[in-house]
C-alpha angles and dihedrals in degrees: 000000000000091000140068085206112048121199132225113264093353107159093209091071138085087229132063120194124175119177098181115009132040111256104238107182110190118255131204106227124106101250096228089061092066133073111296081242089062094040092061096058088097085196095069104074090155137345120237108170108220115242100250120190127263092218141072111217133163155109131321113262134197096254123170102225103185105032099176099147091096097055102270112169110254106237085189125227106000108228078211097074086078088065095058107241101230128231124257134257108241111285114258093237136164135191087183103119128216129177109317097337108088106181137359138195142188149195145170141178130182087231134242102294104015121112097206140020117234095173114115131205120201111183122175113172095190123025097211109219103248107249084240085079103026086131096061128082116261128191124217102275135186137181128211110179128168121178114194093202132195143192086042138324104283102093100044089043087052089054098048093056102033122024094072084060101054083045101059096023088060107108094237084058107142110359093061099016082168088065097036084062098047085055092040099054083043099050093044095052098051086053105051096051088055088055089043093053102049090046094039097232128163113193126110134188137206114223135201114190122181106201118199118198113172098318095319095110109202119191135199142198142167106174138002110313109104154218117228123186132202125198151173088024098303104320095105135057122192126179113221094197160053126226106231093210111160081231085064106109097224086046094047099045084051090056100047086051087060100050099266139138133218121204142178119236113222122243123227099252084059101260122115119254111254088235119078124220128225126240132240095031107030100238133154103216122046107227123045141151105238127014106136095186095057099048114025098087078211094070094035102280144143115218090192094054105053105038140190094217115122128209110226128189119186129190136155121282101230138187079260096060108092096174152334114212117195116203144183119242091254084072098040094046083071105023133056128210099255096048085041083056092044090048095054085049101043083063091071084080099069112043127025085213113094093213098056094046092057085045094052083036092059093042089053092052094055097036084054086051100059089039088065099043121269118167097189137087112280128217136169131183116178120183120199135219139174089283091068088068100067103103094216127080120171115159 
């Protein structure tokens, strides 16, 4: 972000936010060369993907940099305090309640060696029912969406403008939102790979969304970013998600059915890393949106081997569920999901107001991240419900 203060739908910023209208930014590609279910969404007339910046500036903010009154392990001295860990642009947050969410907040940083980052925030506090159906019913909806790109910043940038809108826009939106996903992530991908083709981009994204329609929560995910949910102030950990790794034993034997290989790349001190890589494609992670090499036979690629399917889960927000964060890998390299949950919670010292305290809590988690040493980009979105306010937290 190049700004402490960031505005809503500014298109110079990593994140979008948009509280009462879709965010529709203007694209460059003739309609009728994109997939018919594109075509009928009457708002898109061209794509012109919006010049984001390559660094994260911002503010210093009051950070704790060593939270160890929960229990967290002690890693000792961090070699990657020679480096400088960098402060942090002011967090995207929000106390303005909808429905069941009460409060959000969000960071980034590029990370400690990166040169761009290529993470991507969608937030959109309330989904407004299209005038098309005014005289349907429509629950309250929001959607939370962060796409952890790589190659380059076109697909995650795609996403961020543009998934929410295939989701909600799907016909079965919001009575089936499973299925309006299915059909989103689909629809996007499809899409996407259209655009990437005809501008002979590489780049690919995972993705995790979390949906909210009345107080039913759906979420997401295609690679290796994660949901992570708190509950019953602290004393349970969920996780929300799967990461899709080519090493996984569901994924590899999925690979392997569709004609795939999985292979080791070797280290330089001779031994082989502990992640597996896909081929065709060379990722690292087994279901993306985007990555034209590994899917387009005409570039070498298997369509059955990478894939845009994405695995949901859905369950009832209840008084009980304090939070769901939803970070990026370069969080997760360093942090698992039960310290990530005790970091969030070690901030309610600090601060009686719950959104500061998801805000500090946040802070805490990306800050954590660079002092043991992750070289990624770095995002966290956390998303806050009635269970943040109980004022005792004992796991």
């Amino acid at each position: 972000m190049n700004s402490a203060r960031v505005k809503i739908e500014d298109s110079n910023n990593l994140f979008r936010r948009s509280s009462n209208n879709l965010v529709f930014p203007r694209l460059s590609v003739n309609l009728t060369q994109l997939p018919v279910n594109l075509q009928r969404l009457s708002t898109f007339n061209s794509i012109s993907l919006p010049k984001l910046p390559t660094k994260s500036e911002g503010n210093i903010l009051s950070i704790l940099s060593s939270p160890t009154s929960r229990g967290l392990r002690s890693l000792g001295p961090s070699p990657v305090m020679k480096l400088k860990v960098p402060s942090l642009a002011s967090s995207v947050k929000s106390s303005k309640p909808f429905g069941v969410v009460k409060y959000y907040c969000a960071n980034t940083h590029k990370g400690l060696v990166r040169e761009h980052n290529e993470d991507r925030v969608m937030i959109m506090l309330r989904i407004p029912k299209p005038n098309e159906r005014k005289e349907e019913k429509w629950p309250p909806c929001s959607f939370f969406g962060l796409y952890d790109g790589h190659g380059g910043k076109l697909c995650s940038n795609f996403l961020r403008d543009y998934l929410h809108v295939y989701i909600t826009h799907d016909p079965s939106f919001p009575n089936n939102p499973l299925q309006a996903i299915l059909n989103g992530f689909e629809r996007a991908e499809n899409a996407f790979m259209e655009l990437a083709l005809k501008k002979k981009d590489k780049s690919g994204s995972c993705a995790v969304v979390v949906l909210i329609v009345g107080k039913r929560c759906f979420v997401a995910n295609l690679g290796d970013s994660r949901a992570v949910m708190s509950s019953n102030c602290g004393k349970e950990t969920m996780a929300l998600t799967k990461d899709h790794k080519p090493n996984e034993d569901n994924e590899a034997q999925r690979i392997i059915r569709a004609g795939g290989e999985i292979y080791y790349a070797k280290l330089s001190n001779g031994l082989e890393a502990s992640v597996g890589r896909v081929l065709p494609g060379r990722l690292a992670v087994s279901r993306t949106f985007g990555d034209i090499e590994a899917k387009i036979k005409e570039l070498g690629g298997n369509p059955n081997v990478v894939i845009a399917v994405p695995e949901i889960r859905s369950f009832n927000i209840t008084k009980n569920t304090d939070f769901i964060a939803i970070g990026s890998d370069g969080i997760f390299d360093r942090i698992d999901n039960n310290e990530l949950v005790n970091l969030m919670w070690d901030a309610k010292n600090y601060d009686s107001d719950s959104l500061e305290r998801l805000t500090k809590g946040v802070e805490n988690v990306i800050f954590e991240s660079m002092n043991r040493v992750s070289y990624d980009n770095v995002t966290l979105l956390a998303v806050g419900f009635e269970g943040f306010d109980g004022s005792e937290s004992n796991n």
